[in-house]
N, C-alpha and C positions, 0 to 999 in steps of 0.2 A: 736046589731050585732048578728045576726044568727051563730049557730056552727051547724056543716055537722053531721047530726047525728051518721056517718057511718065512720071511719077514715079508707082513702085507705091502704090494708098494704102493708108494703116493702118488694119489691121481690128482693135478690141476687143471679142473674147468676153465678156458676161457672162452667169457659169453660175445660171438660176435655181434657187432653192429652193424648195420643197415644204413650202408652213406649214402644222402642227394646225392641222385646223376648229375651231372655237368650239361646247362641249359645252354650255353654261348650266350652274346652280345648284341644277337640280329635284330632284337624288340627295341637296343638303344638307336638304332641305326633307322629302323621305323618309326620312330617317337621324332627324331630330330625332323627327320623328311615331314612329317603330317607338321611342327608345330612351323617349319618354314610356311608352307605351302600356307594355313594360316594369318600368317604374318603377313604374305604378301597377298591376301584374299584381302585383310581388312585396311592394307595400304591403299589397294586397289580403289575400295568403296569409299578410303578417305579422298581419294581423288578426283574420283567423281563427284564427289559431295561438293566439293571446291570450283569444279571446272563450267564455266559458261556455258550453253545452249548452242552457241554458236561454237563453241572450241569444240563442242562435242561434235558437233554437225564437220570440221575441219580435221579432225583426227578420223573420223568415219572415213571423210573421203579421199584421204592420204592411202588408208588401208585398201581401201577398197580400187581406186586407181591412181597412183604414185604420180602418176604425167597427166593429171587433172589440170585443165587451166583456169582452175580457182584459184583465186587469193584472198587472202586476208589483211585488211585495212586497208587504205588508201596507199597507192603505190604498190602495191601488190608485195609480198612476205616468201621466202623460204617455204615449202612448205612440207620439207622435211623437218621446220625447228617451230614449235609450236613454244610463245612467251607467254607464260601464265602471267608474269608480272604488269604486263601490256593490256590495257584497253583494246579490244575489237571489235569493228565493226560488222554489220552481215557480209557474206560472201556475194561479191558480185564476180561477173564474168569478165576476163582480163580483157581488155577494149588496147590497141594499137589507134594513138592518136597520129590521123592523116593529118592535121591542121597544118599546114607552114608554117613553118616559124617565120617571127613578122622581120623584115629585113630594115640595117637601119641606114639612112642616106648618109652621104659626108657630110650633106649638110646639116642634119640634125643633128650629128657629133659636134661639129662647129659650134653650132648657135649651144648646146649643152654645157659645151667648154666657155663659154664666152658669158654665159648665166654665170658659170661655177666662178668666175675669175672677176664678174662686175660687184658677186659677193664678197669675193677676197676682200678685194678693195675698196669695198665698203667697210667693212671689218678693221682694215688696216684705218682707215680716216676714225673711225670710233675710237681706238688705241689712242692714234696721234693725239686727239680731241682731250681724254683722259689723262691721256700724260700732260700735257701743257695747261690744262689746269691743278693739275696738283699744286698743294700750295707747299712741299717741300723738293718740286720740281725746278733745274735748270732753265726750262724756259719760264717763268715767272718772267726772270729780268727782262724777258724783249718778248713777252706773249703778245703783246698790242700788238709785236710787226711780223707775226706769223699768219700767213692766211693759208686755209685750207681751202682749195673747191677741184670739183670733175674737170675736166676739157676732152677733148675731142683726141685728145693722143694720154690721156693715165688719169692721175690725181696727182695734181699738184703742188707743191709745197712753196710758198715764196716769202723769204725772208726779207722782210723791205727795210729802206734805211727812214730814220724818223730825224728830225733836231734832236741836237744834242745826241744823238744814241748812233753813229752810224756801224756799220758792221765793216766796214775797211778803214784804214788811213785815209786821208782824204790825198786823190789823184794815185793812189799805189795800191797794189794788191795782199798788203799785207794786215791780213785779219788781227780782228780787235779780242782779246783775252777770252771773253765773256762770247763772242763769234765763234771760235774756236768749244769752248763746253757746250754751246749747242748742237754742234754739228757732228761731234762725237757721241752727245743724247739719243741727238735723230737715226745715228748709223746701224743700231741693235733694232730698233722699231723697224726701219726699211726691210734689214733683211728677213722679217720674218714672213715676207712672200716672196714666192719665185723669182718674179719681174726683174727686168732690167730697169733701170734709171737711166734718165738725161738731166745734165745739168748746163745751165744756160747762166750766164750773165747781162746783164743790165748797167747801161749810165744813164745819167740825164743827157740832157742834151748841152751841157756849158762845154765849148768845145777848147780845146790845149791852142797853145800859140800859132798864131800862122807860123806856117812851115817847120810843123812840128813834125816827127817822122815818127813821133808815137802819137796813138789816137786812143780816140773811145773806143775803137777795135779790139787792137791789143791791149789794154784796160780790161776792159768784158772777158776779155777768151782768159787772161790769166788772171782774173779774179775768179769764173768758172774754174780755172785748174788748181786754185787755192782752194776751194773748197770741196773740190774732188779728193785732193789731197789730207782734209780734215777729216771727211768719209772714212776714209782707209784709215789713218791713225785711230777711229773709232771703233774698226777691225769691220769695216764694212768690206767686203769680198772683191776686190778689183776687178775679174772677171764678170759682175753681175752691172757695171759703169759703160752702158751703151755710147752716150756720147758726152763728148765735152764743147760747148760752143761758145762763142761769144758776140751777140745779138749788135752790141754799142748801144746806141741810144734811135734806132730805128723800130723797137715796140716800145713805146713808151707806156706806161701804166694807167698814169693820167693823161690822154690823147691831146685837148687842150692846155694842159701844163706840164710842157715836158720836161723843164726845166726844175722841179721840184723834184725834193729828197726821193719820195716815194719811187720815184722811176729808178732809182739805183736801188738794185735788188738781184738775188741769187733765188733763180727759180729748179726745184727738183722734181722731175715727174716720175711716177711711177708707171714706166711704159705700158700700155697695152702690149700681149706677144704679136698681134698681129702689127702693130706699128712697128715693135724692135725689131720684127721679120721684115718689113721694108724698109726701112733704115737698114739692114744688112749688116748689124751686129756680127761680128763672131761667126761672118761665113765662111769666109776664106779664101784660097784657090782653088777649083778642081784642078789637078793637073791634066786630068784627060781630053782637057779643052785648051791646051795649049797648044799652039803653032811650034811644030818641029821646027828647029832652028840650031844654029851651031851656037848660038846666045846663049848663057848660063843666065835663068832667071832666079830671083832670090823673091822668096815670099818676105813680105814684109813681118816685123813679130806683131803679134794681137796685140791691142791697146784701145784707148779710147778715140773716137774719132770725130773730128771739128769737124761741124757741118759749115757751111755757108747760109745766108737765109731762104737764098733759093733752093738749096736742098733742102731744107727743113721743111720749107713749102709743100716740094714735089714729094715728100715723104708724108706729110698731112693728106697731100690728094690722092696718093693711094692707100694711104689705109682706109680713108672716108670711103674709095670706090666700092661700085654693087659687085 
C-alpha cells in the first residue's frame, strides 16, 4: 500500500468578531445634571405657587436693592430673611418716629404707687373679713370684738375687750389663751403685704390707787408689747413692727363712756409707707452727719419704737400734709 508522500496539513479557521467600541459615562453625567436642574425648576414653581403677592413684591426688592428701606410688617423685618410661616402686611416706607416720649412726674409715680397700695389694702381687709367668718376659723370665739375700718394712717384692726370675754387679765398684761390663737391667726394674713404695722394699746379710764407708780401708761405700752410679742410667736417678721405704743386711756373708743370695757383694746394698723416714712421706721443714722468729736457714739440696735401721743400726732400731721 502506497503512503502519499506529502501529508495535507490542517488548516483552522478562526472567524473574528466585531466588538462595541467603548462609549464612556459622559451621557450619565448629563442625565443627572438636566434631571437636577428639573427638580429645582419645579421646586422653584412650587414656591411660587405658595408665596404671597406681597412676599413676592419683598423678595423682588431685596434682589433688586439689598439696602431698600422697606420693610415688612409692622415694626419693620430683616429683610434679608423672608418668614413664609408669617402673616404680612403691604410694604410701607420705614418712618423714624420724632414723637417724645411722654415723661412721667414723681408725682404721678406717687399717686400710681399710693392707688397700687390703697388696693393692697383693700385686698388685705377682704382676707381678714373671710377669714373671721369662717365658721371653722379662730376668730369665731371673739369675732363680735374684731373691728375692721380705714383711718387716716393704714387699716386698722382693733381687738376690743367685751363682759365676760376680756383679752388680758384684769389690771396685767398677761394675755388670755384664746387672745394669744388669735394673734398668732392674724400674723400670716398681715404679712402678706409689704407694710409696716403699729401696735397701740388701750385702758379705760378706772384709774390704779393713788400714788401708784404703775399707771394706765405702763398697762397700755406693755399690753402693746404682749401682743407684739404674740405677732412674732405667729412668725410675723419683726423687722416689718414700725411701732409699739401705749395710748392709757387718753383715746377712749367710747368718748362719753370711757370707763367701759370697750375702751380696753389692742389696735393694729397696717401703716401707710408714707406714714412709716414719717414715723421714721428703720432709718437709722447717717454717719456722714455726725459731729466730729473724740465721743465714741454707738448706734442704738433697730427695734420697735414707743411713740408718745404727741408724736403720734405730729406723725399724723405730716403724713396728712400736701
Amino acid at each position: 500500500m502506497e503512503k502519499n508522500s506529502a501529508q495535507q496539513p490542517i488548516i483552522i479557521k478562526k472567524k473574528k468578531g466585531h466588538g462595541h467600541g467603548h462609549h464612556g459615562g459622559s451621557w450619565k453625567v448629563a442625565l443627572a445634571d438636566f434631571m437636577t436642574a428639573m427638580m429645582a425648576f419645579f421646586l422653584l414653581m412650587w414656591l411660587l405657587g405658595s408665596t404671597s403677592p406681597e412676599e413676592k413684591k419683598a423678595i423682588s426688592g431685596y434682589f433688586q436693592d439689598p439696602g431698600s428701606p422697606y420693610v415688612v410688617g409692622e415694626g419693620g423685618a430683616n429683610p434679608g430673611i423672608i418668614n413664609l410661616e408669617q402673616p404680612t402686611e403691604p410694604l410701607i416706607p420705614a418712618e423714624v418716629d420724632d414723637t417724645p416720649a411722654q415723661e412721667v412726674t414723681e408725682d404721678q409715680i406717687k399717686k400710681e404707687m399710693e392707688r397700687i397700695e390703697n388696693e393692697q389694702l383693700e385686698e388685705l381687709k377682704r382676707q381678714l373679713e373671710t377669714e373671721i367668718n369662717a365658721l371653722d376659723s379662730v376668730f369665731q370665739q371673739i369675732k363680735d370684738q374684731i373691728l375692721i375700718d380705714f383711718t387716716a394712717l393704714g387699716l386698722r384692726i382693733q381687738i376690743v375687750d367685751k363682759d365676760q370675754r376680756p383679752m388680758f387679765d384684769v389690771g396685767s398684761a398677761n394675755l388670755k389663751p384664746y387672745s394669744v390663737e388669735v394673734l398668732h391667726a392674724l400674723a400670716p394674713i398681715l404679712n402678706k403685704v409689704q407694710n409696716k404695722i403699729s401696735v397701740t394699746g388701750h385702758t379705760d379710764s378706772t384709774p390704779y390707787g393713788v400714788g401708784a407708780s404703775y399707771t394706765n401708761w405702763e398697762l397700755s405700752a406693755d399690753r402693746a408689747n404682749a401682743a407684739r410679742r404674740a405677732l412674732l410667736e405667729g412668725n410675723y417678721p419683726e423687722g416689718k413692727v414700725a411701732t409699739v405704743q401705749g395710748m392709757g386711756s387718753a383715746a377712749p373708743f367710747l368718748i362719753d363712756r370711757p370707763d367701759e370695757p370697750i375702751n380696753r383694746r389692742i389696735a393694729i394698723i397696717v401703716l401707710k409707707k408714707a406714714v412709716a416714712d414719717a414715723l421714721g421706721s428703720g432709718a437709722g443714722i447717717d454717719s456722714s452727719k455726725l459731729i466730729n468729736s473724740s465721743e465714741t457714739f454707738t448706734q442704738p440696735a433697730p427695734g420697735p419704737k414707743i411713740l408718745s401721743p404727741n408724736e403720734v400726732n405730729d406723725a399724723i400731721d405730716a403724713a396728712n400734709a400736701p
